[in-house]
N, C-alpha and C positions, 0 to 999 in steps of 0.2 A: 386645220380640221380636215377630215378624213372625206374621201369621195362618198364612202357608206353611211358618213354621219352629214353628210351635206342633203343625201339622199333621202336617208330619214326623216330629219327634219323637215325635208320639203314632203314627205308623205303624211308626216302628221299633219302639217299646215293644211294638206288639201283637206283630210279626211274631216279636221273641224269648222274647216269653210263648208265642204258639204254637210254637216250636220247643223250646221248654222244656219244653211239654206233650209234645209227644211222645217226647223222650225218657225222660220222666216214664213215660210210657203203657210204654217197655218194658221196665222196673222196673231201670235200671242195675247196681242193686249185686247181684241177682242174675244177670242176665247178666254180667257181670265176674265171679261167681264163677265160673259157668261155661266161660267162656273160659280162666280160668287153670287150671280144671280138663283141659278137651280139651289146654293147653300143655306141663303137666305129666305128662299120659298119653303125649302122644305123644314128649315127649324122652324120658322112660323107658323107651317100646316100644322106640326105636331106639336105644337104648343110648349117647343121646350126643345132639349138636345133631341135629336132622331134616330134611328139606328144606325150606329156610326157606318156597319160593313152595309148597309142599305144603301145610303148615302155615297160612298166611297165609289159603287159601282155606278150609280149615277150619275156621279160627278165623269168618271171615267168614260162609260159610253159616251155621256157629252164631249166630253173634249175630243174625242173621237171624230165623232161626228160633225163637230163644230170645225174640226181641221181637213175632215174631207170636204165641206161645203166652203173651205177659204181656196182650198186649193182648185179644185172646180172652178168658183170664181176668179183666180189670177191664170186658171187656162184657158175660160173664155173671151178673157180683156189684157190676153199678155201682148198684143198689139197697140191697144190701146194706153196699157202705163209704159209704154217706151215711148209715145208721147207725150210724159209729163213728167218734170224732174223729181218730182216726189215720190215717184214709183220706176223712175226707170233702170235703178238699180236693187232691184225687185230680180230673185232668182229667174225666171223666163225673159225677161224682155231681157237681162242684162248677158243672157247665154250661159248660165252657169249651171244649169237644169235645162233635162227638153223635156218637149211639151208633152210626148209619150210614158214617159218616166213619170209627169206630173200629174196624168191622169190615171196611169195605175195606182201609185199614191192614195190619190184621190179616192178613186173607188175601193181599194181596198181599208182604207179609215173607216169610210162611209158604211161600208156593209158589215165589218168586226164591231162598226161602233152600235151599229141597231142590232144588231143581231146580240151585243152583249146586252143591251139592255134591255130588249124582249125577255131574253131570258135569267137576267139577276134581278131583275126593277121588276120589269109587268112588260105586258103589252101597249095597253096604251101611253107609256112612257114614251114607249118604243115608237110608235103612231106618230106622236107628239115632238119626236127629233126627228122625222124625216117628214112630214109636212115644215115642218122649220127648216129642212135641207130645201127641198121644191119649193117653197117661197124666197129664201134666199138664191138658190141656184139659177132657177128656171124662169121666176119671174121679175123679183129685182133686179139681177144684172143685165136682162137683155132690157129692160124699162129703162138703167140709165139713161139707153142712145134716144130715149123715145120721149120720154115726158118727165114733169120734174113732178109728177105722181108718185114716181119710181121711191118717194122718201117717207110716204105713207107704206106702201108696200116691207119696205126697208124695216120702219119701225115696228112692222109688227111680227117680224122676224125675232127681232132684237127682242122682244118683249116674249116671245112665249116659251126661253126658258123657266119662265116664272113659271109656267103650265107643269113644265115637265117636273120641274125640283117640289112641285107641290103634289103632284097625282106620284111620283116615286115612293112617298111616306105613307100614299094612301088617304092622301086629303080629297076631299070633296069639290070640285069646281065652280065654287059656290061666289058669294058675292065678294067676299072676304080676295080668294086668290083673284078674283076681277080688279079689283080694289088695286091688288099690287100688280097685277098686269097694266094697268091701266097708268100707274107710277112711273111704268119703267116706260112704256112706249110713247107718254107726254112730254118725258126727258132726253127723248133725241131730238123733238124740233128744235129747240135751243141750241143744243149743243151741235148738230149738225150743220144749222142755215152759220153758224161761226165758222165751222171748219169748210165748207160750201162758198162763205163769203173768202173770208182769208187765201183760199185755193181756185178763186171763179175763173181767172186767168187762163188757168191749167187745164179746167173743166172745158172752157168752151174749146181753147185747143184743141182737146180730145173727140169735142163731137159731144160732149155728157150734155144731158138738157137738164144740169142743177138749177133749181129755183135764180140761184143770182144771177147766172147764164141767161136765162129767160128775161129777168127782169133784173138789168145789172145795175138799173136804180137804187137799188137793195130794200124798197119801199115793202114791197109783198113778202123778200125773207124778213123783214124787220118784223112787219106783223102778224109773219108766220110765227116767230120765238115769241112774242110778245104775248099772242094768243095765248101757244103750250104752257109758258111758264105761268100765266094767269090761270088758266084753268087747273094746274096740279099746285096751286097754293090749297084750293078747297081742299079737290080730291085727295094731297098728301095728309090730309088733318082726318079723312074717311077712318085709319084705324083707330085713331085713340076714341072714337065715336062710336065705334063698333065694339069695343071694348078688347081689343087683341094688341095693344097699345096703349104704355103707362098715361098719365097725365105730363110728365117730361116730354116725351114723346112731340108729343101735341106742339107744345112754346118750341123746340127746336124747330118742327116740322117748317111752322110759321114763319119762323126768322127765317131760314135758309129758303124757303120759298119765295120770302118778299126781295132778299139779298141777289136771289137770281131772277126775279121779275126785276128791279131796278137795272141791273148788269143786262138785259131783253131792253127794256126803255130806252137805256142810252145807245144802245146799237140800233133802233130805228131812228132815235131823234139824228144819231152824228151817221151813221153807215159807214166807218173805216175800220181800217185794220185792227187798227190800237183798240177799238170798242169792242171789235168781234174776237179778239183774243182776249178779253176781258171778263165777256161774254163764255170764252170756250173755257178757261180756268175756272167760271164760276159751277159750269156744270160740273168739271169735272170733281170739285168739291160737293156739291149738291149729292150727288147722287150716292157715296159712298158712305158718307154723312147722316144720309136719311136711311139707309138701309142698317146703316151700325146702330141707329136709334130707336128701330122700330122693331130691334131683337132684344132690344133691354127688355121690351115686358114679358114676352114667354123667358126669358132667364132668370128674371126675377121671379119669377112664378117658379119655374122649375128650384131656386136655393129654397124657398120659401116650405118646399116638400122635401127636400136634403135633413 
């Protein structure tokens, strides 16, 4: 092999480890939750398919935004996940990005992403992803070091793309999008105090004041999930009651709500690993589950006029 093909090949290697970092840098699989979340708000706002190029841009300035406010966050704690092995091969701590480069990043996602969708969506779309920036940037991550509050804060982050994918179609902020805000953001105490317990090691290392950190009896995470997953049994059963949700709907909602209230149960009764990953697979069924169920009725609504 040739010097200039030895060359090569090592240029391309770098150019897709850096573009690997940066998608690294804007934590994919929760912007993917969040996209699917503004997808699923807004086909339910409008009772059916939405304006597909409406949507599109929605989706887009989220992800936007959702990648400026990850990367922001791994520039204020890129100290901190180089104390924890599940982050310390994280583009900042691990050196492969600096911190300068990841705050221009940062701010520039941040400001393309409101700014696109002030002006494709609406304003207060726009409103509505950068209060989601400032609560996730400014007050969640500096609360990790401070209190194990910080996961109340967190969830309602997590919860108000529901806001934004609902006022993008021009839905009304009514009970209904409460309803499904209130779905998403009861669905990370569970699945958090699991990923919280399974990692509490890491967390107190760090200095994080997570719930198990505080109380590494795991007695108060137990009955923190315990709680959330009891309380969004009702609340998940609010659409088909409201009528924006089949009767199918309903008997799934049920089952997979009592499935991860049991999978909550046994992670207070035992407090180990094996229950809280038990516990984190239940959610992460849970939720994808119930949001694919509760579009069956605007769709079926929508063939019904086809």
């Amino acid at each position: 092999m040739s010097t200039s093909t030895v060359t090569y090949v090592g240029d391309r290697s770098q150019t897709v480890q850096r573009l690997c970092d940066y998608v690294e840098l804007a934590k994919p699989k929760i912007v993917a939750l969040e996209l699917v979340t503004v997808a699923v708000a807004a086909f339910v706002a409008g009772a059916g398919l939405p304006d597909v190029w409406l949507v599109s841009h929605a989706l887009l300035g989220t992800l936007l935004v959702g990648a400026g406010a990850s990367a922001f966050n791994q520039w204020l704690e890129r100290e901190i996940d180089g104390r924890m092995d599940r982050t310390a091969d994280r583009p900042l701590p691990a050196g492969r990005l600096g911190a300068r480069e990841v705050l221009w990043l940062g701010s520039a996602a941040t400001v393309v992403g409101a700014a696109h969708l002030a002006f494709w969506v609406g304003p207060l779309t726009a409103a509505l992803g950068l209060a989601t920036w400032v609560l996730y940037v400014c007050v969640y991550t500096p609360l990790k070091l401070r209190t194990h509050a910080n996961t109340m804060v967190g969830a309602v982050a997590g919860a108000m793309p529901v806001l934004m994918g609902w006022s993008a179609v021009g839905g009304r902020l009514d009970l209904s999008a409460a309803t499904l805000f209130l779905i998403v953001f009861l669905w990370q105490f569970p699945h958090f105090m699991a990923i919280a317990w399974i990692y509490r090691r890491q967390y107190a290392a760090a200095g994080m004041r997570m719930l198990p950190v505080v109380d590494p009896s795991g007695l108060r995470p137990g009955m923190q999930a315990v709680l959330a997953a009891l309380a969004l049994v009702p609340v998940s059963l609010l659409p088909a009651v409201a009528g924006f949700a089949g009767p199918i709907y309903f008997f799934w909602a049920l089952a997979l709500g009592v499935g991860q209230l049991v999978c909550a149960a046994a992670f207070l009764v035992r407090r180990d690993d094996a229950s809280a990953r038990i516990l984190l697979r239940a959610s992460l069924v849970y939720l994808p589950a119930l949001l694919m169920w509760l579009m069956m009725g605007p769709l079926r609504s929508l063939s019904s006029h086809l």
